[in-house]
C-alpha positions in Angstrom: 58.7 80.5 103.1 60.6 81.3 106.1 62.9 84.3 106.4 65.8 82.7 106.5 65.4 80.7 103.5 64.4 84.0 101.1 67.5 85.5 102.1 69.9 86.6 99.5 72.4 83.5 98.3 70.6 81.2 100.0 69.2 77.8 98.9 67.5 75.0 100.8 68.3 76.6 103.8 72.1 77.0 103.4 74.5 79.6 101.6 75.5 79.3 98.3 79.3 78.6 99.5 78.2 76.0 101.3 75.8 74.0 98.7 78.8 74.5 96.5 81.5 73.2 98.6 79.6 70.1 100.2 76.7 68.9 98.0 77.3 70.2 94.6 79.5 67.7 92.7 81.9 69.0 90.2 83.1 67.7 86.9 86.4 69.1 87.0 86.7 67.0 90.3 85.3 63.9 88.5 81.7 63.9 90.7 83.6 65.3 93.7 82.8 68.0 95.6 85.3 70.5 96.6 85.3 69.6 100.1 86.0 66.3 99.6 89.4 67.6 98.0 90.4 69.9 100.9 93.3 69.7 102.4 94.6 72.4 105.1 97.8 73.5 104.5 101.1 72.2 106.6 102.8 75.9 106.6 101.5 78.1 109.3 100.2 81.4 109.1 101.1 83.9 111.2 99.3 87.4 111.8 102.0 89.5 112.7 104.2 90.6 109.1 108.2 90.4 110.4 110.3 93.9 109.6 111.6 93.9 106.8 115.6 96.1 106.9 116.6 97.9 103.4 120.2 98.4 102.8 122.0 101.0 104.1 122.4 103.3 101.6 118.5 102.9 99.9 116.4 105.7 99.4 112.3 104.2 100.9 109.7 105.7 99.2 106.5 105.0 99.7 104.0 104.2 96.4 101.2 106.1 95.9 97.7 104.5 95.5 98.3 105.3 91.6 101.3 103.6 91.3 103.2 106.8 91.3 106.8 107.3 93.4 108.8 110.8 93.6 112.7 109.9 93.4 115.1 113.0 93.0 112.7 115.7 91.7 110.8 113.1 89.6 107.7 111.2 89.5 108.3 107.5 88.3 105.0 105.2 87.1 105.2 101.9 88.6 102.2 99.7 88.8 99.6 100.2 90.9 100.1 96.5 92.8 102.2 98.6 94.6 100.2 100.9 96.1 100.8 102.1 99.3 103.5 99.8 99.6 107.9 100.9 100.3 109.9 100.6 97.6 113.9 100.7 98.1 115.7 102.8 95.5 119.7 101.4 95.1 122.1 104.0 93.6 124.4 102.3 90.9 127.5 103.2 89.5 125.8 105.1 86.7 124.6 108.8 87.6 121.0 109.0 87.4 120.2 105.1 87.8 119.2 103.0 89.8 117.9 99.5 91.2 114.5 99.4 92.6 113.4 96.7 94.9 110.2 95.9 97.2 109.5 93.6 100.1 105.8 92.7 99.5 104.2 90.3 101.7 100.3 90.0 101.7 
């Protein structure tokens, strides 16, 4: 057996991703294989993430990988999807509260 063939997620001589996409067929696709399903999308995809501009007036903070914030002296618990990620902070008319908002786009 050659090299190639003993390697890791390999079988017949092609990855695993590959025998699964094009030569497998699928019940859920009624015999199908996947690739035979494929479509590419109509939307483009750009690399480059445009700016996103908070309010005037919002307080950026920037989550920690935790899911932790600091916001006037305290430490807030949001979830940890927003790691590392700005969050806006929006005073409202009530002391002490406020609307939180985040532009995430990945």
């Amino acid at each position: 057996m050659d090299r190639e063939a003993r390697a890791p997620g390999r079988f017949r001589g092609c990855s695993v991703a590959e025998l699964y996409n094009t030569e497998r067929p699928h019940d859920g696709l009624k015999g199908c294989v996947p690739l035979d399903r494929y479509t590419p999308s109509p939307r483009s995809f750009c690399e480059a993430v445009e700016t996103f501009d908070y309010p005037q007036g919002a307080i950026v903070r920037k989550v920690q990988k935790e899911g932790r914030v600091a916001l006037c002296g305290y430490i807030l618990r949001l979830s940890k999807a927003f790691g590392g990620k700005a969050v806006a902070f929006i005073p409202t008319g009530k002391d002490g509260v406020f609307q939180a908002f985040s532009d995430i786009r990945k």
